[in-house]
One Martini backbone bead per residue (centre of mass of N, CA, C, O) as a GRO file, in nm:
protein
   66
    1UNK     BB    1  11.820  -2.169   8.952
    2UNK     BB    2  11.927  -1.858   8.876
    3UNK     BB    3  11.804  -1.646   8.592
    4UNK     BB    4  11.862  -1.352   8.397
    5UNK     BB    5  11.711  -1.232   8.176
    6UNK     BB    6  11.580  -0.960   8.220
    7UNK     BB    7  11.471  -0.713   8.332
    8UNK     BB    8  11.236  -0.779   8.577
    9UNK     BB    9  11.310  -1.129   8.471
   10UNK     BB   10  11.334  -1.424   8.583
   11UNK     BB   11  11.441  -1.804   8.618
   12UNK     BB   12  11.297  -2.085   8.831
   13UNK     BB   13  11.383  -2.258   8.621
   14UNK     BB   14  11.141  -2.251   8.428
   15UNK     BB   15  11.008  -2.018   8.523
   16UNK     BB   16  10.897  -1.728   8.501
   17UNK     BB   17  10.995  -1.413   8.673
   18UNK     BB   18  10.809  -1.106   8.798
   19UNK     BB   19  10.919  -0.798   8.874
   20UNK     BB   20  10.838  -0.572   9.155
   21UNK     BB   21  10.726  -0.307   9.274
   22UNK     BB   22  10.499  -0.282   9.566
   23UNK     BB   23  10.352  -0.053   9.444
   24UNK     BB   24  10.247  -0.166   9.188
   25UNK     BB   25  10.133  -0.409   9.286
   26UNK     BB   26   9.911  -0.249   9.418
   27UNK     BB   27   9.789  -0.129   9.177
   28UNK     BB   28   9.724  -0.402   9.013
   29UNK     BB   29   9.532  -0.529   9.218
   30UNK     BB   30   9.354  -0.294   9.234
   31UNK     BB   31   9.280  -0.280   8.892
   32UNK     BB   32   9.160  -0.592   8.949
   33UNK     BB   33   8.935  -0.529   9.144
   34UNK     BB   34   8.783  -0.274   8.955
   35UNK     BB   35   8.712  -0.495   8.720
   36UNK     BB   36   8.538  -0.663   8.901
   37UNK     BB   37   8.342  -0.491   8.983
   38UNK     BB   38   8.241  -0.374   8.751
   39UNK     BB   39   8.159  -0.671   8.639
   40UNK     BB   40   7.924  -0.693   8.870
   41UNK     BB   41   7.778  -0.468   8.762
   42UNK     BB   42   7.695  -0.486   8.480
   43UNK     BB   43   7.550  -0.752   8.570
   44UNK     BB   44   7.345  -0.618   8.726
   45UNK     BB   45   7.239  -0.419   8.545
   46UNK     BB   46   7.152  -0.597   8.335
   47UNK     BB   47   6.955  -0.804   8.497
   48UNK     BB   48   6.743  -0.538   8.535
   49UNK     BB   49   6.638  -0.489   8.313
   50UNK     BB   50   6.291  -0.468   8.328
   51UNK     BB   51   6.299  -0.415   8.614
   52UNK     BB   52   6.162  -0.275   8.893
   53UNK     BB   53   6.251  -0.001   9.087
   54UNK     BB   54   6.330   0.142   9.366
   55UNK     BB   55   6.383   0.362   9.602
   56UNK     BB   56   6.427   0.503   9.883
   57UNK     BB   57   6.136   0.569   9.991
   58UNK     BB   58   5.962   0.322   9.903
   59UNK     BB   59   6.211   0.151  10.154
   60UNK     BB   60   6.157   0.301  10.367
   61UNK     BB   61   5.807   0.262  10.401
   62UNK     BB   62   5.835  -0.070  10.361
   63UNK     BB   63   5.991  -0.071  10.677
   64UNK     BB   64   5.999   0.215  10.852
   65UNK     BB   65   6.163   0.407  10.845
   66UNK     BB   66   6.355   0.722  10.907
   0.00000   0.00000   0.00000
């Protein structure tokens, strides 16, 4: 059974369900994405502090790239 709660919120059965238009939720899920990857890089950041980092030239050098 469908009963609808308030704007945009339905329950089916006991669960409440939320409607978004699907523009919205493409935006949520960006967001939630930029969030995860933000906080991937927080931590390789920390992670790295007082370690030497390498140049794109010293990398390059050392592979002998071009």
């Amino acid at each position: 059974m469908v009963k609808v709660m308030e704007k945009n919120s339905i329950n089916i059965g006991k669960e409440p369900i939320v409607i978004f238009p699907l523009k919205k939720w493409e935006e949520i899920e960006q967001t939630i994405e930029d969030l995860k990857e933000a906080t991937r890089f927080n931590i390789a950041l920390e992670e790295s502090r007082g370690k030497r980092l390498f140049s794109l030239g010293e990398i390059a050098k050392k592979y002998k790239l071009k």
